[in-house]
C-alpha positions in Angstrom: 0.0 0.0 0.0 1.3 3.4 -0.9 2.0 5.4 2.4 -0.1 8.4 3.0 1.7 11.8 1.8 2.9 14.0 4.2 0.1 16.9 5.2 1.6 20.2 4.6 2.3 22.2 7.8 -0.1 25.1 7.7 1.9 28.2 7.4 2.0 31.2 10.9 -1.1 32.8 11.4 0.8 35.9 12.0 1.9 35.5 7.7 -2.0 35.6 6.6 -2.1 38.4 9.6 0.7 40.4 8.2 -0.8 40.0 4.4 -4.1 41.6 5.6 -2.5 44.6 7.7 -0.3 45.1 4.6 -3.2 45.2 1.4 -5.7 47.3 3.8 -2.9 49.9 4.7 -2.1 49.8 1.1 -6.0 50.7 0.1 -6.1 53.1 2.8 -3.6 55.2 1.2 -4.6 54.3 -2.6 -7.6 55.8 -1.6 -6.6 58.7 0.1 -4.5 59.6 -2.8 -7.3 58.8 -5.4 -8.3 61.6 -7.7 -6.0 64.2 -5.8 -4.1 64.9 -9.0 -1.0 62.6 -8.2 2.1 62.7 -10.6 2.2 59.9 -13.2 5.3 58.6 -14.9 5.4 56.2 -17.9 7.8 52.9 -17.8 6.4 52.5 -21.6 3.9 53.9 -24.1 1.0 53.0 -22.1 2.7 51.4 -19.1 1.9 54.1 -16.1 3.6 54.1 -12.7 2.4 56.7 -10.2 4.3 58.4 -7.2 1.5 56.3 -5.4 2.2 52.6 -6.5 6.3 53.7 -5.3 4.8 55.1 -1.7 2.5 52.0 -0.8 5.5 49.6 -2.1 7.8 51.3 0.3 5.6 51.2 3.4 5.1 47.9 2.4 9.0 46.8 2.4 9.4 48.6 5.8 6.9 46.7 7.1 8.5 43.3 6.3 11.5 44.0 7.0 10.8 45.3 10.5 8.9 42.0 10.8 10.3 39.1 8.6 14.1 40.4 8.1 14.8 37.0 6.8 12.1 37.3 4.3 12.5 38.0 0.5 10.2 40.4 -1.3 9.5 40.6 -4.8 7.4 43.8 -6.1 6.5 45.7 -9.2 8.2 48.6 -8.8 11.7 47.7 -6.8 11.2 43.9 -8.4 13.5 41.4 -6.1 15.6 43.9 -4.8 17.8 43.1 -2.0 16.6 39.3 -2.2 19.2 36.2 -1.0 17.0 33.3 -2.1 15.1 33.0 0.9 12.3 30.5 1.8 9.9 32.6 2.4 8.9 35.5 -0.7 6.2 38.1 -0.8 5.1 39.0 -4.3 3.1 42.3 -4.3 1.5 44.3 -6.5 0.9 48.2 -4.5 -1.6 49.4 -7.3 -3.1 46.2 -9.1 -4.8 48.6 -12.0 -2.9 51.5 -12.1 -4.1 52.9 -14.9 -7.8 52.9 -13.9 -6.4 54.6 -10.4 -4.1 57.0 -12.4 -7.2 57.9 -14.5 -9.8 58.2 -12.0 -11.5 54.8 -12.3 -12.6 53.6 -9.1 -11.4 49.8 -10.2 -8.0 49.1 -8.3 -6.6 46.7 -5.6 -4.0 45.4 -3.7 -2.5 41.8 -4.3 -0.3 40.4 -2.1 0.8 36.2 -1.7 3.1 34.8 0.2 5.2 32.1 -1.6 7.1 29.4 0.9 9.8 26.9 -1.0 7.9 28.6 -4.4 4.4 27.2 -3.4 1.9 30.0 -2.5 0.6 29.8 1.2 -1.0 32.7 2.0 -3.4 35.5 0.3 -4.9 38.8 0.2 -6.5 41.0 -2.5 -8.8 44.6 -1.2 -10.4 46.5 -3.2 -10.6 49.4 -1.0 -13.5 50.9 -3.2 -16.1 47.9 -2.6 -14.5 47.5 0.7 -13.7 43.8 -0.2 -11.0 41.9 1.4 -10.8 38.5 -0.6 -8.3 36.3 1.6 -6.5 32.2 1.4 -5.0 29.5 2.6 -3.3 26.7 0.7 -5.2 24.0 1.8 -7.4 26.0 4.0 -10.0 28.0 2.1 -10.9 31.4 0.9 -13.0 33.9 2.0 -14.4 37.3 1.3 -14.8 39.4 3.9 -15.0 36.2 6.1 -17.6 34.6 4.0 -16.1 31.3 2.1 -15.7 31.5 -1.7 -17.0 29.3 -4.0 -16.7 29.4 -7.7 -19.9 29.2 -10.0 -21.4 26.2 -11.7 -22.1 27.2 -14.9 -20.4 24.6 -17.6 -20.7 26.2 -20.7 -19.3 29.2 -22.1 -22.3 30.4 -23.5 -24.1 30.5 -20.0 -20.5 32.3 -18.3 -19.8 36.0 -18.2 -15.8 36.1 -18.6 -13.1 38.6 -18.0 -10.0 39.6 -19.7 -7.2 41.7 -20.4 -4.5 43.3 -23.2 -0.7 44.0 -22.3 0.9 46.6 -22.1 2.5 45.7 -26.1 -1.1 45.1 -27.3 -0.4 48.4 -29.9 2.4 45.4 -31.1 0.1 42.6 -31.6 -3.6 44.0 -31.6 -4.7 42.0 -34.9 -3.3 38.9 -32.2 -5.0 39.3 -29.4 -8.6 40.8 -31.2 -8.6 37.7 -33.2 -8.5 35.7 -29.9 -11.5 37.7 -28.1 -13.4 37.5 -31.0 -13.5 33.8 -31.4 -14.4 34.1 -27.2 -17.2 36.8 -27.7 -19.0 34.6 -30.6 -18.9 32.0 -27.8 -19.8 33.4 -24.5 -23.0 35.5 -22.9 -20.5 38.2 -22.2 -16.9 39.2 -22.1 -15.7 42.2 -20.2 -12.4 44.0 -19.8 -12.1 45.5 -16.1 -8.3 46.4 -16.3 -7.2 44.6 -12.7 -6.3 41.1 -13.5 -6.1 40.5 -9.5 -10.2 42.0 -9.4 -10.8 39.6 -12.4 -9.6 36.5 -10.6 -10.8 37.4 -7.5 -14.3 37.6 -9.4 -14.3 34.3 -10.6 -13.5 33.1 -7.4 -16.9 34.6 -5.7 -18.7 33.3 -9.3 -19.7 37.0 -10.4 -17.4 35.8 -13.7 -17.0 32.5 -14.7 -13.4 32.4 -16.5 -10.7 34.7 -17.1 -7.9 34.6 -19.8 -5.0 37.0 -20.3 -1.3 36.3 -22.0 1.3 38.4 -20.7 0.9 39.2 -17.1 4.0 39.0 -13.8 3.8 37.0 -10.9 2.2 40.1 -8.8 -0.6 40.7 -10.9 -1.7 37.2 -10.1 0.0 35.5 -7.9 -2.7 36.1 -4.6 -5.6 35.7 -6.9 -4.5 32.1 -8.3 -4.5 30.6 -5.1 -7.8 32.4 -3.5 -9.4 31.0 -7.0 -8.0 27.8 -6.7 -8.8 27.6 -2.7 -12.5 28.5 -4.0 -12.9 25.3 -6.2 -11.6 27.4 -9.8 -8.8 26.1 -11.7 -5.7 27.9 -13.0 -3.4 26.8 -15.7 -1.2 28.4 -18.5 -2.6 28.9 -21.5 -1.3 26.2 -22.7 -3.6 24.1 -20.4 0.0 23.5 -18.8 0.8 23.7 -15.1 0.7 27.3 -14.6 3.6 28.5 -14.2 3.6 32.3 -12.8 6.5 34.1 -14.2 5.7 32.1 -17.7 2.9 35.4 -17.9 0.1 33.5 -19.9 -2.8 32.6 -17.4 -6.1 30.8 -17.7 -8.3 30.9 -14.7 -12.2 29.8 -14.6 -14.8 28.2 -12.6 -12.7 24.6 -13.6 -15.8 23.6 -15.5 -15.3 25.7 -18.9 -11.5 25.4 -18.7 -11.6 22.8 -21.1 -13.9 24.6 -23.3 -12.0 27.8 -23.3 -8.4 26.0 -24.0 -10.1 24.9 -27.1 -11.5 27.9 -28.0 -8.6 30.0 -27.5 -5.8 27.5 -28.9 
């Protein structure tokens, strides 16, 4: 008889604590900052970075290392600086949608997982705007707001409401990724395009969307939203209908009953 494999140790509760204080303090100042005319600064045509995202990474980075000294962080602004390869790493996103935030649209969050041995154990995505904390454990469960997640049961595409997004090279590839989200809206009841993939995950984790798709995208865009839509009963895998592999960029993440269907219909 095969023996039984190890049960994973359930990670400090002071790590999902820490993940909490950290993407509530981070929406507290997003949105005491939103709409009061804060600089913006471009890393590419239409990639935007504002004084903002840098202020809410830095508190963040003060905060773990006055807490978790030992503890890599990797970030979207600072990426892995100052890392050593530790066991435990914190992949955060300050601004998850900073160009609705830089523009004045109230869709935005902050994403934050932490990875231990490069398995994500703990999560937290708030959208300080709806007031929505959406939380995990590995193993464990999500929740929003302290009410468990569960993904929907729709099993068809043309019953689901999906969600996607374009990179920030789209102006490179448009005819690419329009051919893509046609063959998807000829399929489904609806497709939108919100412009937070970590919100778009996060919704198909609480079954307000059914499946989300998106092919170029970094480890703190989705990262914290993988696992709370995996710990809801969703399934994630690369686009490829591979292991999902975060820093690979391409993502599929639905309900786990249309995954199949929309593999095929974007392949």
């Amino acid at each position: 008889m095969k023996p039984p494999s190890p049960r994973r140790r359930r990670p400090s509760p002071l790590f999902l604590a820490t993940a909490i204080e950290a993407v509530i303090r981070a929406g507290d100042l997003q949105i005491a900052r939103f709409g009061k005319g804060v600089r913006v600064d471009k890393k590419g045509a239409i990639d935007l970075v504002t004084e903002v995202d840098v202020e809410i990474e830095r508190m963040f980075r003060a905060l773990i290392a006055g807490r978790f000294a030992d503890h890599d962080v990797l970030a979207e602004e600072m990426g892995d600086a100052g890392a050593r390869g530790a066991r435990h790493r914190w992949v955060f996103d300050p601004i998850d949608g900073t160009t609705n935030f830089a523009h004045g649209v109230p869709i935005f969050c902050a994403s934050l997982a932490l990875e231990i041995d490069g398995e994500a154990a703990v999560a937290a995505v708030y959208d300080p705007n709806r007031k929505e904390l959406f939380t995990a454990e590995a193993g464990v469960g999500s929740w929003l707001n302290g009410q468990r997640l569960k993904a929907s049961t729709n099993d068809t595409v043309l019953e689901s409401m999906l969600v996607t997004g374009f990179p920030y090279d789209v102006h490179q590839q448009a005819d690419d990724f329009l051919k893509v989200f046609g063959q998807v809206l000829k399929r489904a009841r609806a497709v939108r395009r919100l412009g937070s993939a970590a919100i778009d995950i996060c919704w198909v984790a609480a079954g307000r969307m059914d499946g989300f798709w998106e092919a170029s995208l970094k480890p703190w865009d989705t990262r914290a939203a993988a696992l709370i839509l995996e710990e809801a009963g969703g399934k994630v895998t690369g686009m490829d209908g591979k292991r999902w592999i975060p820093d690979a960029g391409h993502i599929v993440a639905t309900n786990g009953l249309i995954h199949d269907e929309i593999l095929d219909i974007i392949s």
